[in-house]
N, C-alpha and C positions, 0 to 999 in steps of 0.2 A: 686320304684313307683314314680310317677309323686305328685309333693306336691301341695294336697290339697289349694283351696286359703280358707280365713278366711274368717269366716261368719261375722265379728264383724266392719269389710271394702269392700269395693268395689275394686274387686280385675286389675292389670291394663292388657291389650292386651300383647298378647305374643309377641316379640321382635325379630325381626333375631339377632344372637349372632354376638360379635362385632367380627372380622376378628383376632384378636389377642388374643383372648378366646382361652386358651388350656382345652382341655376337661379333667374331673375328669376321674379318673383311679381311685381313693379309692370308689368311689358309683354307685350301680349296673346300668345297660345300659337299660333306658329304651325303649319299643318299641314306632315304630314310631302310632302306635294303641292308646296307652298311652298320646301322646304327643295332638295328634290328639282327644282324648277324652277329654282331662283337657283345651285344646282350646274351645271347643264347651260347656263344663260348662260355664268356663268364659264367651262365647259371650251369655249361654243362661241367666244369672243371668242382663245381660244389659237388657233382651227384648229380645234377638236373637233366633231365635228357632233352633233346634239340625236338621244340613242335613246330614241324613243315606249315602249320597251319595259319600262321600271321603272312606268312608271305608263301604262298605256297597255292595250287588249287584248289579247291573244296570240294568236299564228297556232296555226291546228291542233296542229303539231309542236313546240310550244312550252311550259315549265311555268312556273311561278315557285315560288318556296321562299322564305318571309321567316323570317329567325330572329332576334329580340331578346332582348335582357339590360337591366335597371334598372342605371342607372350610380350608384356614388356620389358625393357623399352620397343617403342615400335616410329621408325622413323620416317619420313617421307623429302626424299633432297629432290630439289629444282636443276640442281648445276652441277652435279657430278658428268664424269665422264662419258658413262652410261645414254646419261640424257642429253649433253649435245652430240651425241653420237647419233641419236633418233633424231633427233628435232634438224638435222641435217644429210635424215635418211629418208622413209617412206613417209608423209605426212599423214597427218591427221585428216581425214576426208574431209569436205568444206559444207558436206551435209550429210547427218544422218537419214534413214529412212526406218520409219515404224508401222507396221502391215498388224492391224488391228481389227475384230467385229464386235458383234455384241455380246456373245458370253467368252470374252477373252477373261482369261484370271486378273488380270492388270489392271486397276482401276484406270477411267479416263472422261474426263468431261468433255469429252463429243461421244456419249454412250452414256445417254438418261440412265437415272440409277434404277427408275420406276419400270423400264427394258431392259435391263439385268436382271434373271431370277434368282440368281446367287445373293448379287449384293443388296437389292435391295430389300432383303430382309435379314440381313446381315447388321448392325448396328455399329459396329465396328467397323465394317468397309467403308469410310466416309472420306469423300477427298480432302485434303489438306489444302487451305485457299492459297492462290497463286503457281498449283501447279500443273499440269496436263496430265499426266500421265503417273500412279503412282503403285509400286509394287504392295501384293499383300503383306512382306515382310516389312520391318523398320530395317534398313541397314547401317551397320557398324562395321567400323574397319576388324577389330580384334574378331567377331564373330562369324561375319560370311568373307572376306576376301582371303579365301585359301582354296586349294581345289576340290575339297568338299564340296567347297559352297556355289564354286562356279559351276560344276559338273551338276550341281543339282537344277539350275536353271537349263543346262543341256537337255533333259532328259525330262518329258513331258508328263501331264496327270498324276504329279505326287502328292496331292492334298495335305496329307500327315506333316509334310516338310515345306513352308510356303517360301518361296523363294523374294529375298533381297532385292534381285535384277531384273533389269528390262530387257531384252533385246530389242537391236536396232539392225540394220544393213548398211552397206557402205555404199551400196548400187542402187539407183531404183527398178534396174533388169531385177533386182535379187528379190525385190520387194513387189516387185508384178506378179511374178512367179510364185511367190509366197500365197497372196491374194486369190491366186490363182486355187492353188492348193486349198485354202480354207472352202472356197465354195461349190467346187467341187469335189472334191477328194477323201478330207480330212472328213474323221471320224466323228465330231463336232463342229458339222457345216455352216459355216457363216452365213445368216442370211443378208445382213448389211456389213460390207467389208471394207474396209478405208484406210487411208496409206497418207500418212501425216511425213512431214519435211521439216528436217531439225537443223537446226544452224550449231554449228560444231564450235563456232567462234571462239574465241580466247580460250581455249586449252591449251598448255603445254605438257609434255612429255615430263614424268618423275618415276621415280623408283623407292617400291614402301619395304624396305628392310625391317626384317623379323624373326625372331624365331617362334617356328610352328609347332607344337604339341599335338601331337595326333592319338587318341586313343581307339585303338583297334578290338573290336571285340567279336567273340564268335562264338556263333548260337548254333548248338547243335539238337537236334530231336532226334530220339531213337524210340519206338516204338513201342505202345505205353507207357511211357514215359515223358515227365514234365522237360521241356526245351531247357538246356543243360548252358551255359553262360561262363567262359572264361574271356579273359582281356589283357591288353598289357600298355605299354606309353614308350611313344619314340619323342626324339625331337631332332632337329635341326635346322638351321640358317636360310632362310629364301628369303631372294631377290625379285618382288611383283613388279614389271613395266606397267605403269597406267597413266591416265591423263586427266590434270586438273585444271579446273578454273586460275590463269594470274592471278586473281583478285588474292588468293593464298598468299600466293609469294611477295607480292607488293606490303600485305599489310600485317605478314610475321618472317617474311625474308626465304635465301634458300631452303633452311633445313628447317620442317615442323611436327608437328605430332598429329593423331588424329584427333584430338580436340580443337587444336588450333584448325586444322580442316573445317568438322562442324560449323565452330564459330565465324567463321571466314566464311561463311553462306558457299564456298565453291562445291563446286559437283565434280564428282569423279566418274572416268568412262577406261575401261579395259578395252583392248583387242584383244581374241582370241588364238590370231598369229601371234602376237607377240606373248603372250600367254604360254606359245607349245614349244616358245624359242627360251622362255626360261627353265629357271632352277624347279618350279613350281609342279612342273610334272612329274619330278621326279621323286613322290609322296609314296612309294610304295605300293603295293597290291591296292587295285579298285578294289569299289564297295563291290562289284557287280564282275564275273569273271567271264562273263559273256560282251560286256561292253568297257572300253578305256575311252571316256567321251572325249578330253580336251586332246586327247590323244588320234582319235578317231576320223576317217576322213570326214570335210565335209567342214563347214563352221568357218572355213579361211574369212569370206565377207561378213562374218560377225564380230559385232561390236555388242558390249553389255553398259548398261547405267547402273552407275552401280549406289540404285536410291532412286528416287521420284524423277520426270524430269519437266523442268517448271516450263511455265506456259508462255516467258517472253525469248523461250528458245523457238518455238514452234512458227514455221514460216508460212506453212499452207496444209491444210488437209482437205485429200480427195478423194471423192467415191466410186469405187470399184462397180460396177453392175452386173460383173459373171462375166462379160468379156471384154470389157475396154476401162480406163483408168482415163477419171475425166479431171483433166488439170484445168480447161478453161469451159465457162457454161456457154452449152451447145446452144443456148437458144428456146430451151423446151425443159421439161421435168424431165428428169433422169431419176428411170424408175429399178428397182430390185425385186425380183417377182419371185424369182427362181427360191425352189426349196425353201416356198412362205405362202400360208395361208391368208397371207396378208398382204397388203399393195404400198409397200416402203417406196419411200418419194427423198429423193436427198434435197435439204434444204438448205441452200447458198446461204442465207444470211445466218443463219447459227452452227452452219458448219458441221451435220450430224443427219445420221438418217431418222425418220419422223412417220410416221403410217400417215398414209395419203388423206385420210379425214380430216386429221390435225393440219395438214398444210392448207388444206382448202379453208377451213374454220380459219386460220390468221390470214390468208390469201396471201401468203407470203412466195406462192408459187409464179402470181402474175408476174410478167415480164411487165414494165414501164409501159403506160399506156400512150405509146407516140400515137402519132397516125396510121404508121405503117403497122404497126401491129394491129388495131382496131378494126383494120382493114382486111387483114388474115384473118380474125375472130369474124367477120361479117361476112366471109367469102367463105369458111368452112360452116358458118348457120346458114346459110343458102344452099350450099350443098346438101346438106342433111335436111332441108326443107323439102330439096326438089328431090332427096330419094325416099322421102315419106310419101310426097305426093306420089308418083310413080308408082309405089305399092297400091295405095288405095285407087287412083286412076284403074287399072289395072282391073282392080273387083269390081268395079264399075262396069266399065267396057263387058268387064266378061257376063254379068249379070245383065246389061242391057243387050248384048250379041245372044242371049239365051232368051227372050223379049221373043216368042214365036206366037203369044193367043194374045196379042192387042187388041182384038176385038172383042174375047169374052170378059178382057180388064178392061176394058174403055170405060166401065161406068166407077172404078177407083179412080179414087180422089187423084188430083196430081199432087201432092204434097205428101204420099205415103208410100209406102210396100205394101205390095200384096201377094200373098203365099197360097200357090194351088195345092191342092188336095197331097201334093206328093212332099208339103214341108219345103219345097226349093222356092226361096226367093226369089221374087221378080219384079225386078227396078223398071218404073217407066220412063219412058225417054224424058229428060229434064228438060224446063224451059228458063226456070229461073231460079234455079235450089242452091245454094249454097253450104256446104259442111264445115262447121266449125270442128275442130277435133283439140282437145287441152292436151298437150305432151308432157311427160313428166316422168324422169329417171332419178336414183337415188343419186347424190351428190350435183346436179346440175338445177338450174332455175327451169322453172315450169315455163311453156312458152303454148302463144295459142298459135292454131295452124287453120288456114281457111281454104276451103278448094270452092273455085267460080265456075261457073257450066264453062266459062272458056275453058278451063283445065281441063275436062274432060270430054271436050268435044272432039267427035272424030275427023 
């Protein structure tokens, strides 16, 4: 608990902690509630009266805004307690999963930039080489890994506030499901939706000891009248579970900072269970008093990146088509039609959907040209040979079955049509005609097609 002041002095204003303040780890963590109640004693013992309004509901006309920063020192240990305590509990899953389409916010090299309408007139969204996948924000430990910053990646279409994180899944049930949702459901319908497979490898379990600075602030509007702006500052001690690359700890040891992080090229991955099991939630009043995200059901099988996640994690990525997730090629193009004006074609060798012009322009759609395929392609041209013929057979037959004045035709030629007075053609019985006919469809090769009086003999 928060220590009481004395009744026996007048107690002083709470203080931002000096920048080289390391936080106790022997005395328990109080909440930012706590901090924020023992402020409001003190200012009410001056004269000051208690405002309900930092921690408390809000009137209609009222918002709140929390913005927090990790203060230094800010630590990250390999080998406390803490951590083999995890690393001998629930494991790290042995593959992520990332449920992605084309206008997802998250940059990603299997999503052409020039098929992104956002980013590719964006200048600035550009991917950073070497990685797969990477958030509109930069991330830093001191600035997004607080519950501000997680909960802002919780909570969808915030433009004004771009988010650090990636989400991933821990399931690929969670991430069919997901895929699912995009193409049908979601408000911003996927038309090409793809579910990439992340190798979780070499993480271990760490804990980033900090204290948090939170500045609350609350914006009131009263009716004409300019939106009215008061605020104030907590702080206290949090303990973040998260998970890093070894390569950290081998090449600056258990305990580092987060520059030694950066420098160490390792990547850092949070769970959102282990998230709701820390100190980390216990920040005081949400921005939003309608939602407590990390709080919130729902999120247990998420996992966040927290920063880009590079591309020799990446084991396989596979294309969703609206109802099935194809992990091995069936054989044939695997096509996305649904909710697109347009005929997207997933293309195995670069691993991304492509509009169907473009695959046929590289023929990157051809299966190997064995025998046995060659064989299929010549057995389905014969088919569609003999259902053309069939068609025109047909006008044939019917034109020469309507063949009833052969005698007033008998002096046309045999190598023509001849049309009586009523405009209806009348075919004479062939003897040796043959019809070439040139066939010819947008995207296929032109092919010539012959019909021989056999074809049409009765």
């Amino acid at each position: 608990m928060s220590p009481r002041p004395s009744k026996s002095r007048k107690p002083s204003k709470p203080r931002k902690p000096s920048k080289s303040h390391k936080p106790s780890r022997s005395s328990p963590v109080p909440s930012v509630i706590d901090l924020a109640a023992a402020a409001i004693a003190e200012a009410s013992l001056e004269g000051e009266d208690e405002d309900s309004d930092f921690h408390g509901q809000l009137a209609e006309n009222q918002r709140r805004v929390i913005e927090s920063v990790l203060l230094d020192p800010v630590t990250i240990t390999f080998d406390n307690l803490a951590e083999r305590l995890r690393s001998h509990g629930t494991p790290v899953p042995n593959f992520f999963y990332r449920t992605f389409y084309e206008t997802s916010a998250t940059l990603s090299k299997y999503v052409p930039v020039d098929m992104h309408t956002k980013h590719r007139t964006d200048d600035k969204l550009k991917m950073e080489a070497g990685m797969a996948f990477q958030p509109v924000a930069k991330f830093n430990v001191h600035g997004y890994l607080h519950r501000e910053g997680i909960e802002r990646q919780l909570v969808w279409n915030q433009k004004k506030d771009p988010s650090a994180f990636i989400s991933v899944f821990n399931e690929l049930c969670h991430a069919k499901r997901r895929a699912g949702f995009h193409h049908d459901e979601s408000q911003r319908i996927g038309q090409r939706v793809s579910i990439a497979r992340i190798s979780s490898e070499g993480l271990e379990p760490v804990t980033v000891h900090a204290q948090v600075e939170s500045k609350i602030c609350i914006y009131t509007k009263e009716v004409g009248h300019a939106e009215v702006k008061k605020w104030k500052k907590v702080w206290r001690d949090v303990d973040i579970p998260a998970w890093v690359h070894k390569k950290a700890r081998k090449k600056y040891g258990n305990t580092i900072d987060p520059e030694q992080l950066t420098e160490s090229g390792a990547d850092m991955w949070v769970s959102i269970t282990e998230i709701r099991l820390s100190n980390l939630k216990n920040s005081g009043p949400s921005g939003s008093i309608k939602r407590d995200s990390i709080c919130a059901k729902g999120h247990d099988y998420e996992w966040l990146s927290c920063g880009s996640i590079s591309d020799d994690r990446i084991m396989n990525v596979w294309p969703w088509d609206g109802k099935e997730l194809h992990t091995r090629d069936p054989g044939r193009p695997i096509r996305s039609i649904a909710n697109s004006g347009q005929p997207w074609i997933w293309d195995m060798a670069k691993t991304m959907w492509v509009p169907d012009w473009v695959q046929k322009s590289t023929a990157t759609d051809q299966a190997p040209a064995t025998g046995k395929k060659r064989k299929h392609d010549m057995d389905d041209d014969e088919e569609e040979d003999a259902r053309i013929t069939g068609l025109i057979m047909a006008e044939l037959k019917r034109a020469r079955l309507s063949y009833s004045d052969a005698t007033a035709k008998s002096n046309a030629p045999a190598d023509s049509d001849a049309t009586d007075d009523s405009g209806n053609a009348v075919t004479p019985k062939p003897t040796s005609i043959s019809v070439k006919i040139l066939i010819a469809s947008p995207g296929h090769e032109s092919r010539k097609l012959t019909i021989r009086p056999k074809d049409y003999k009765r």
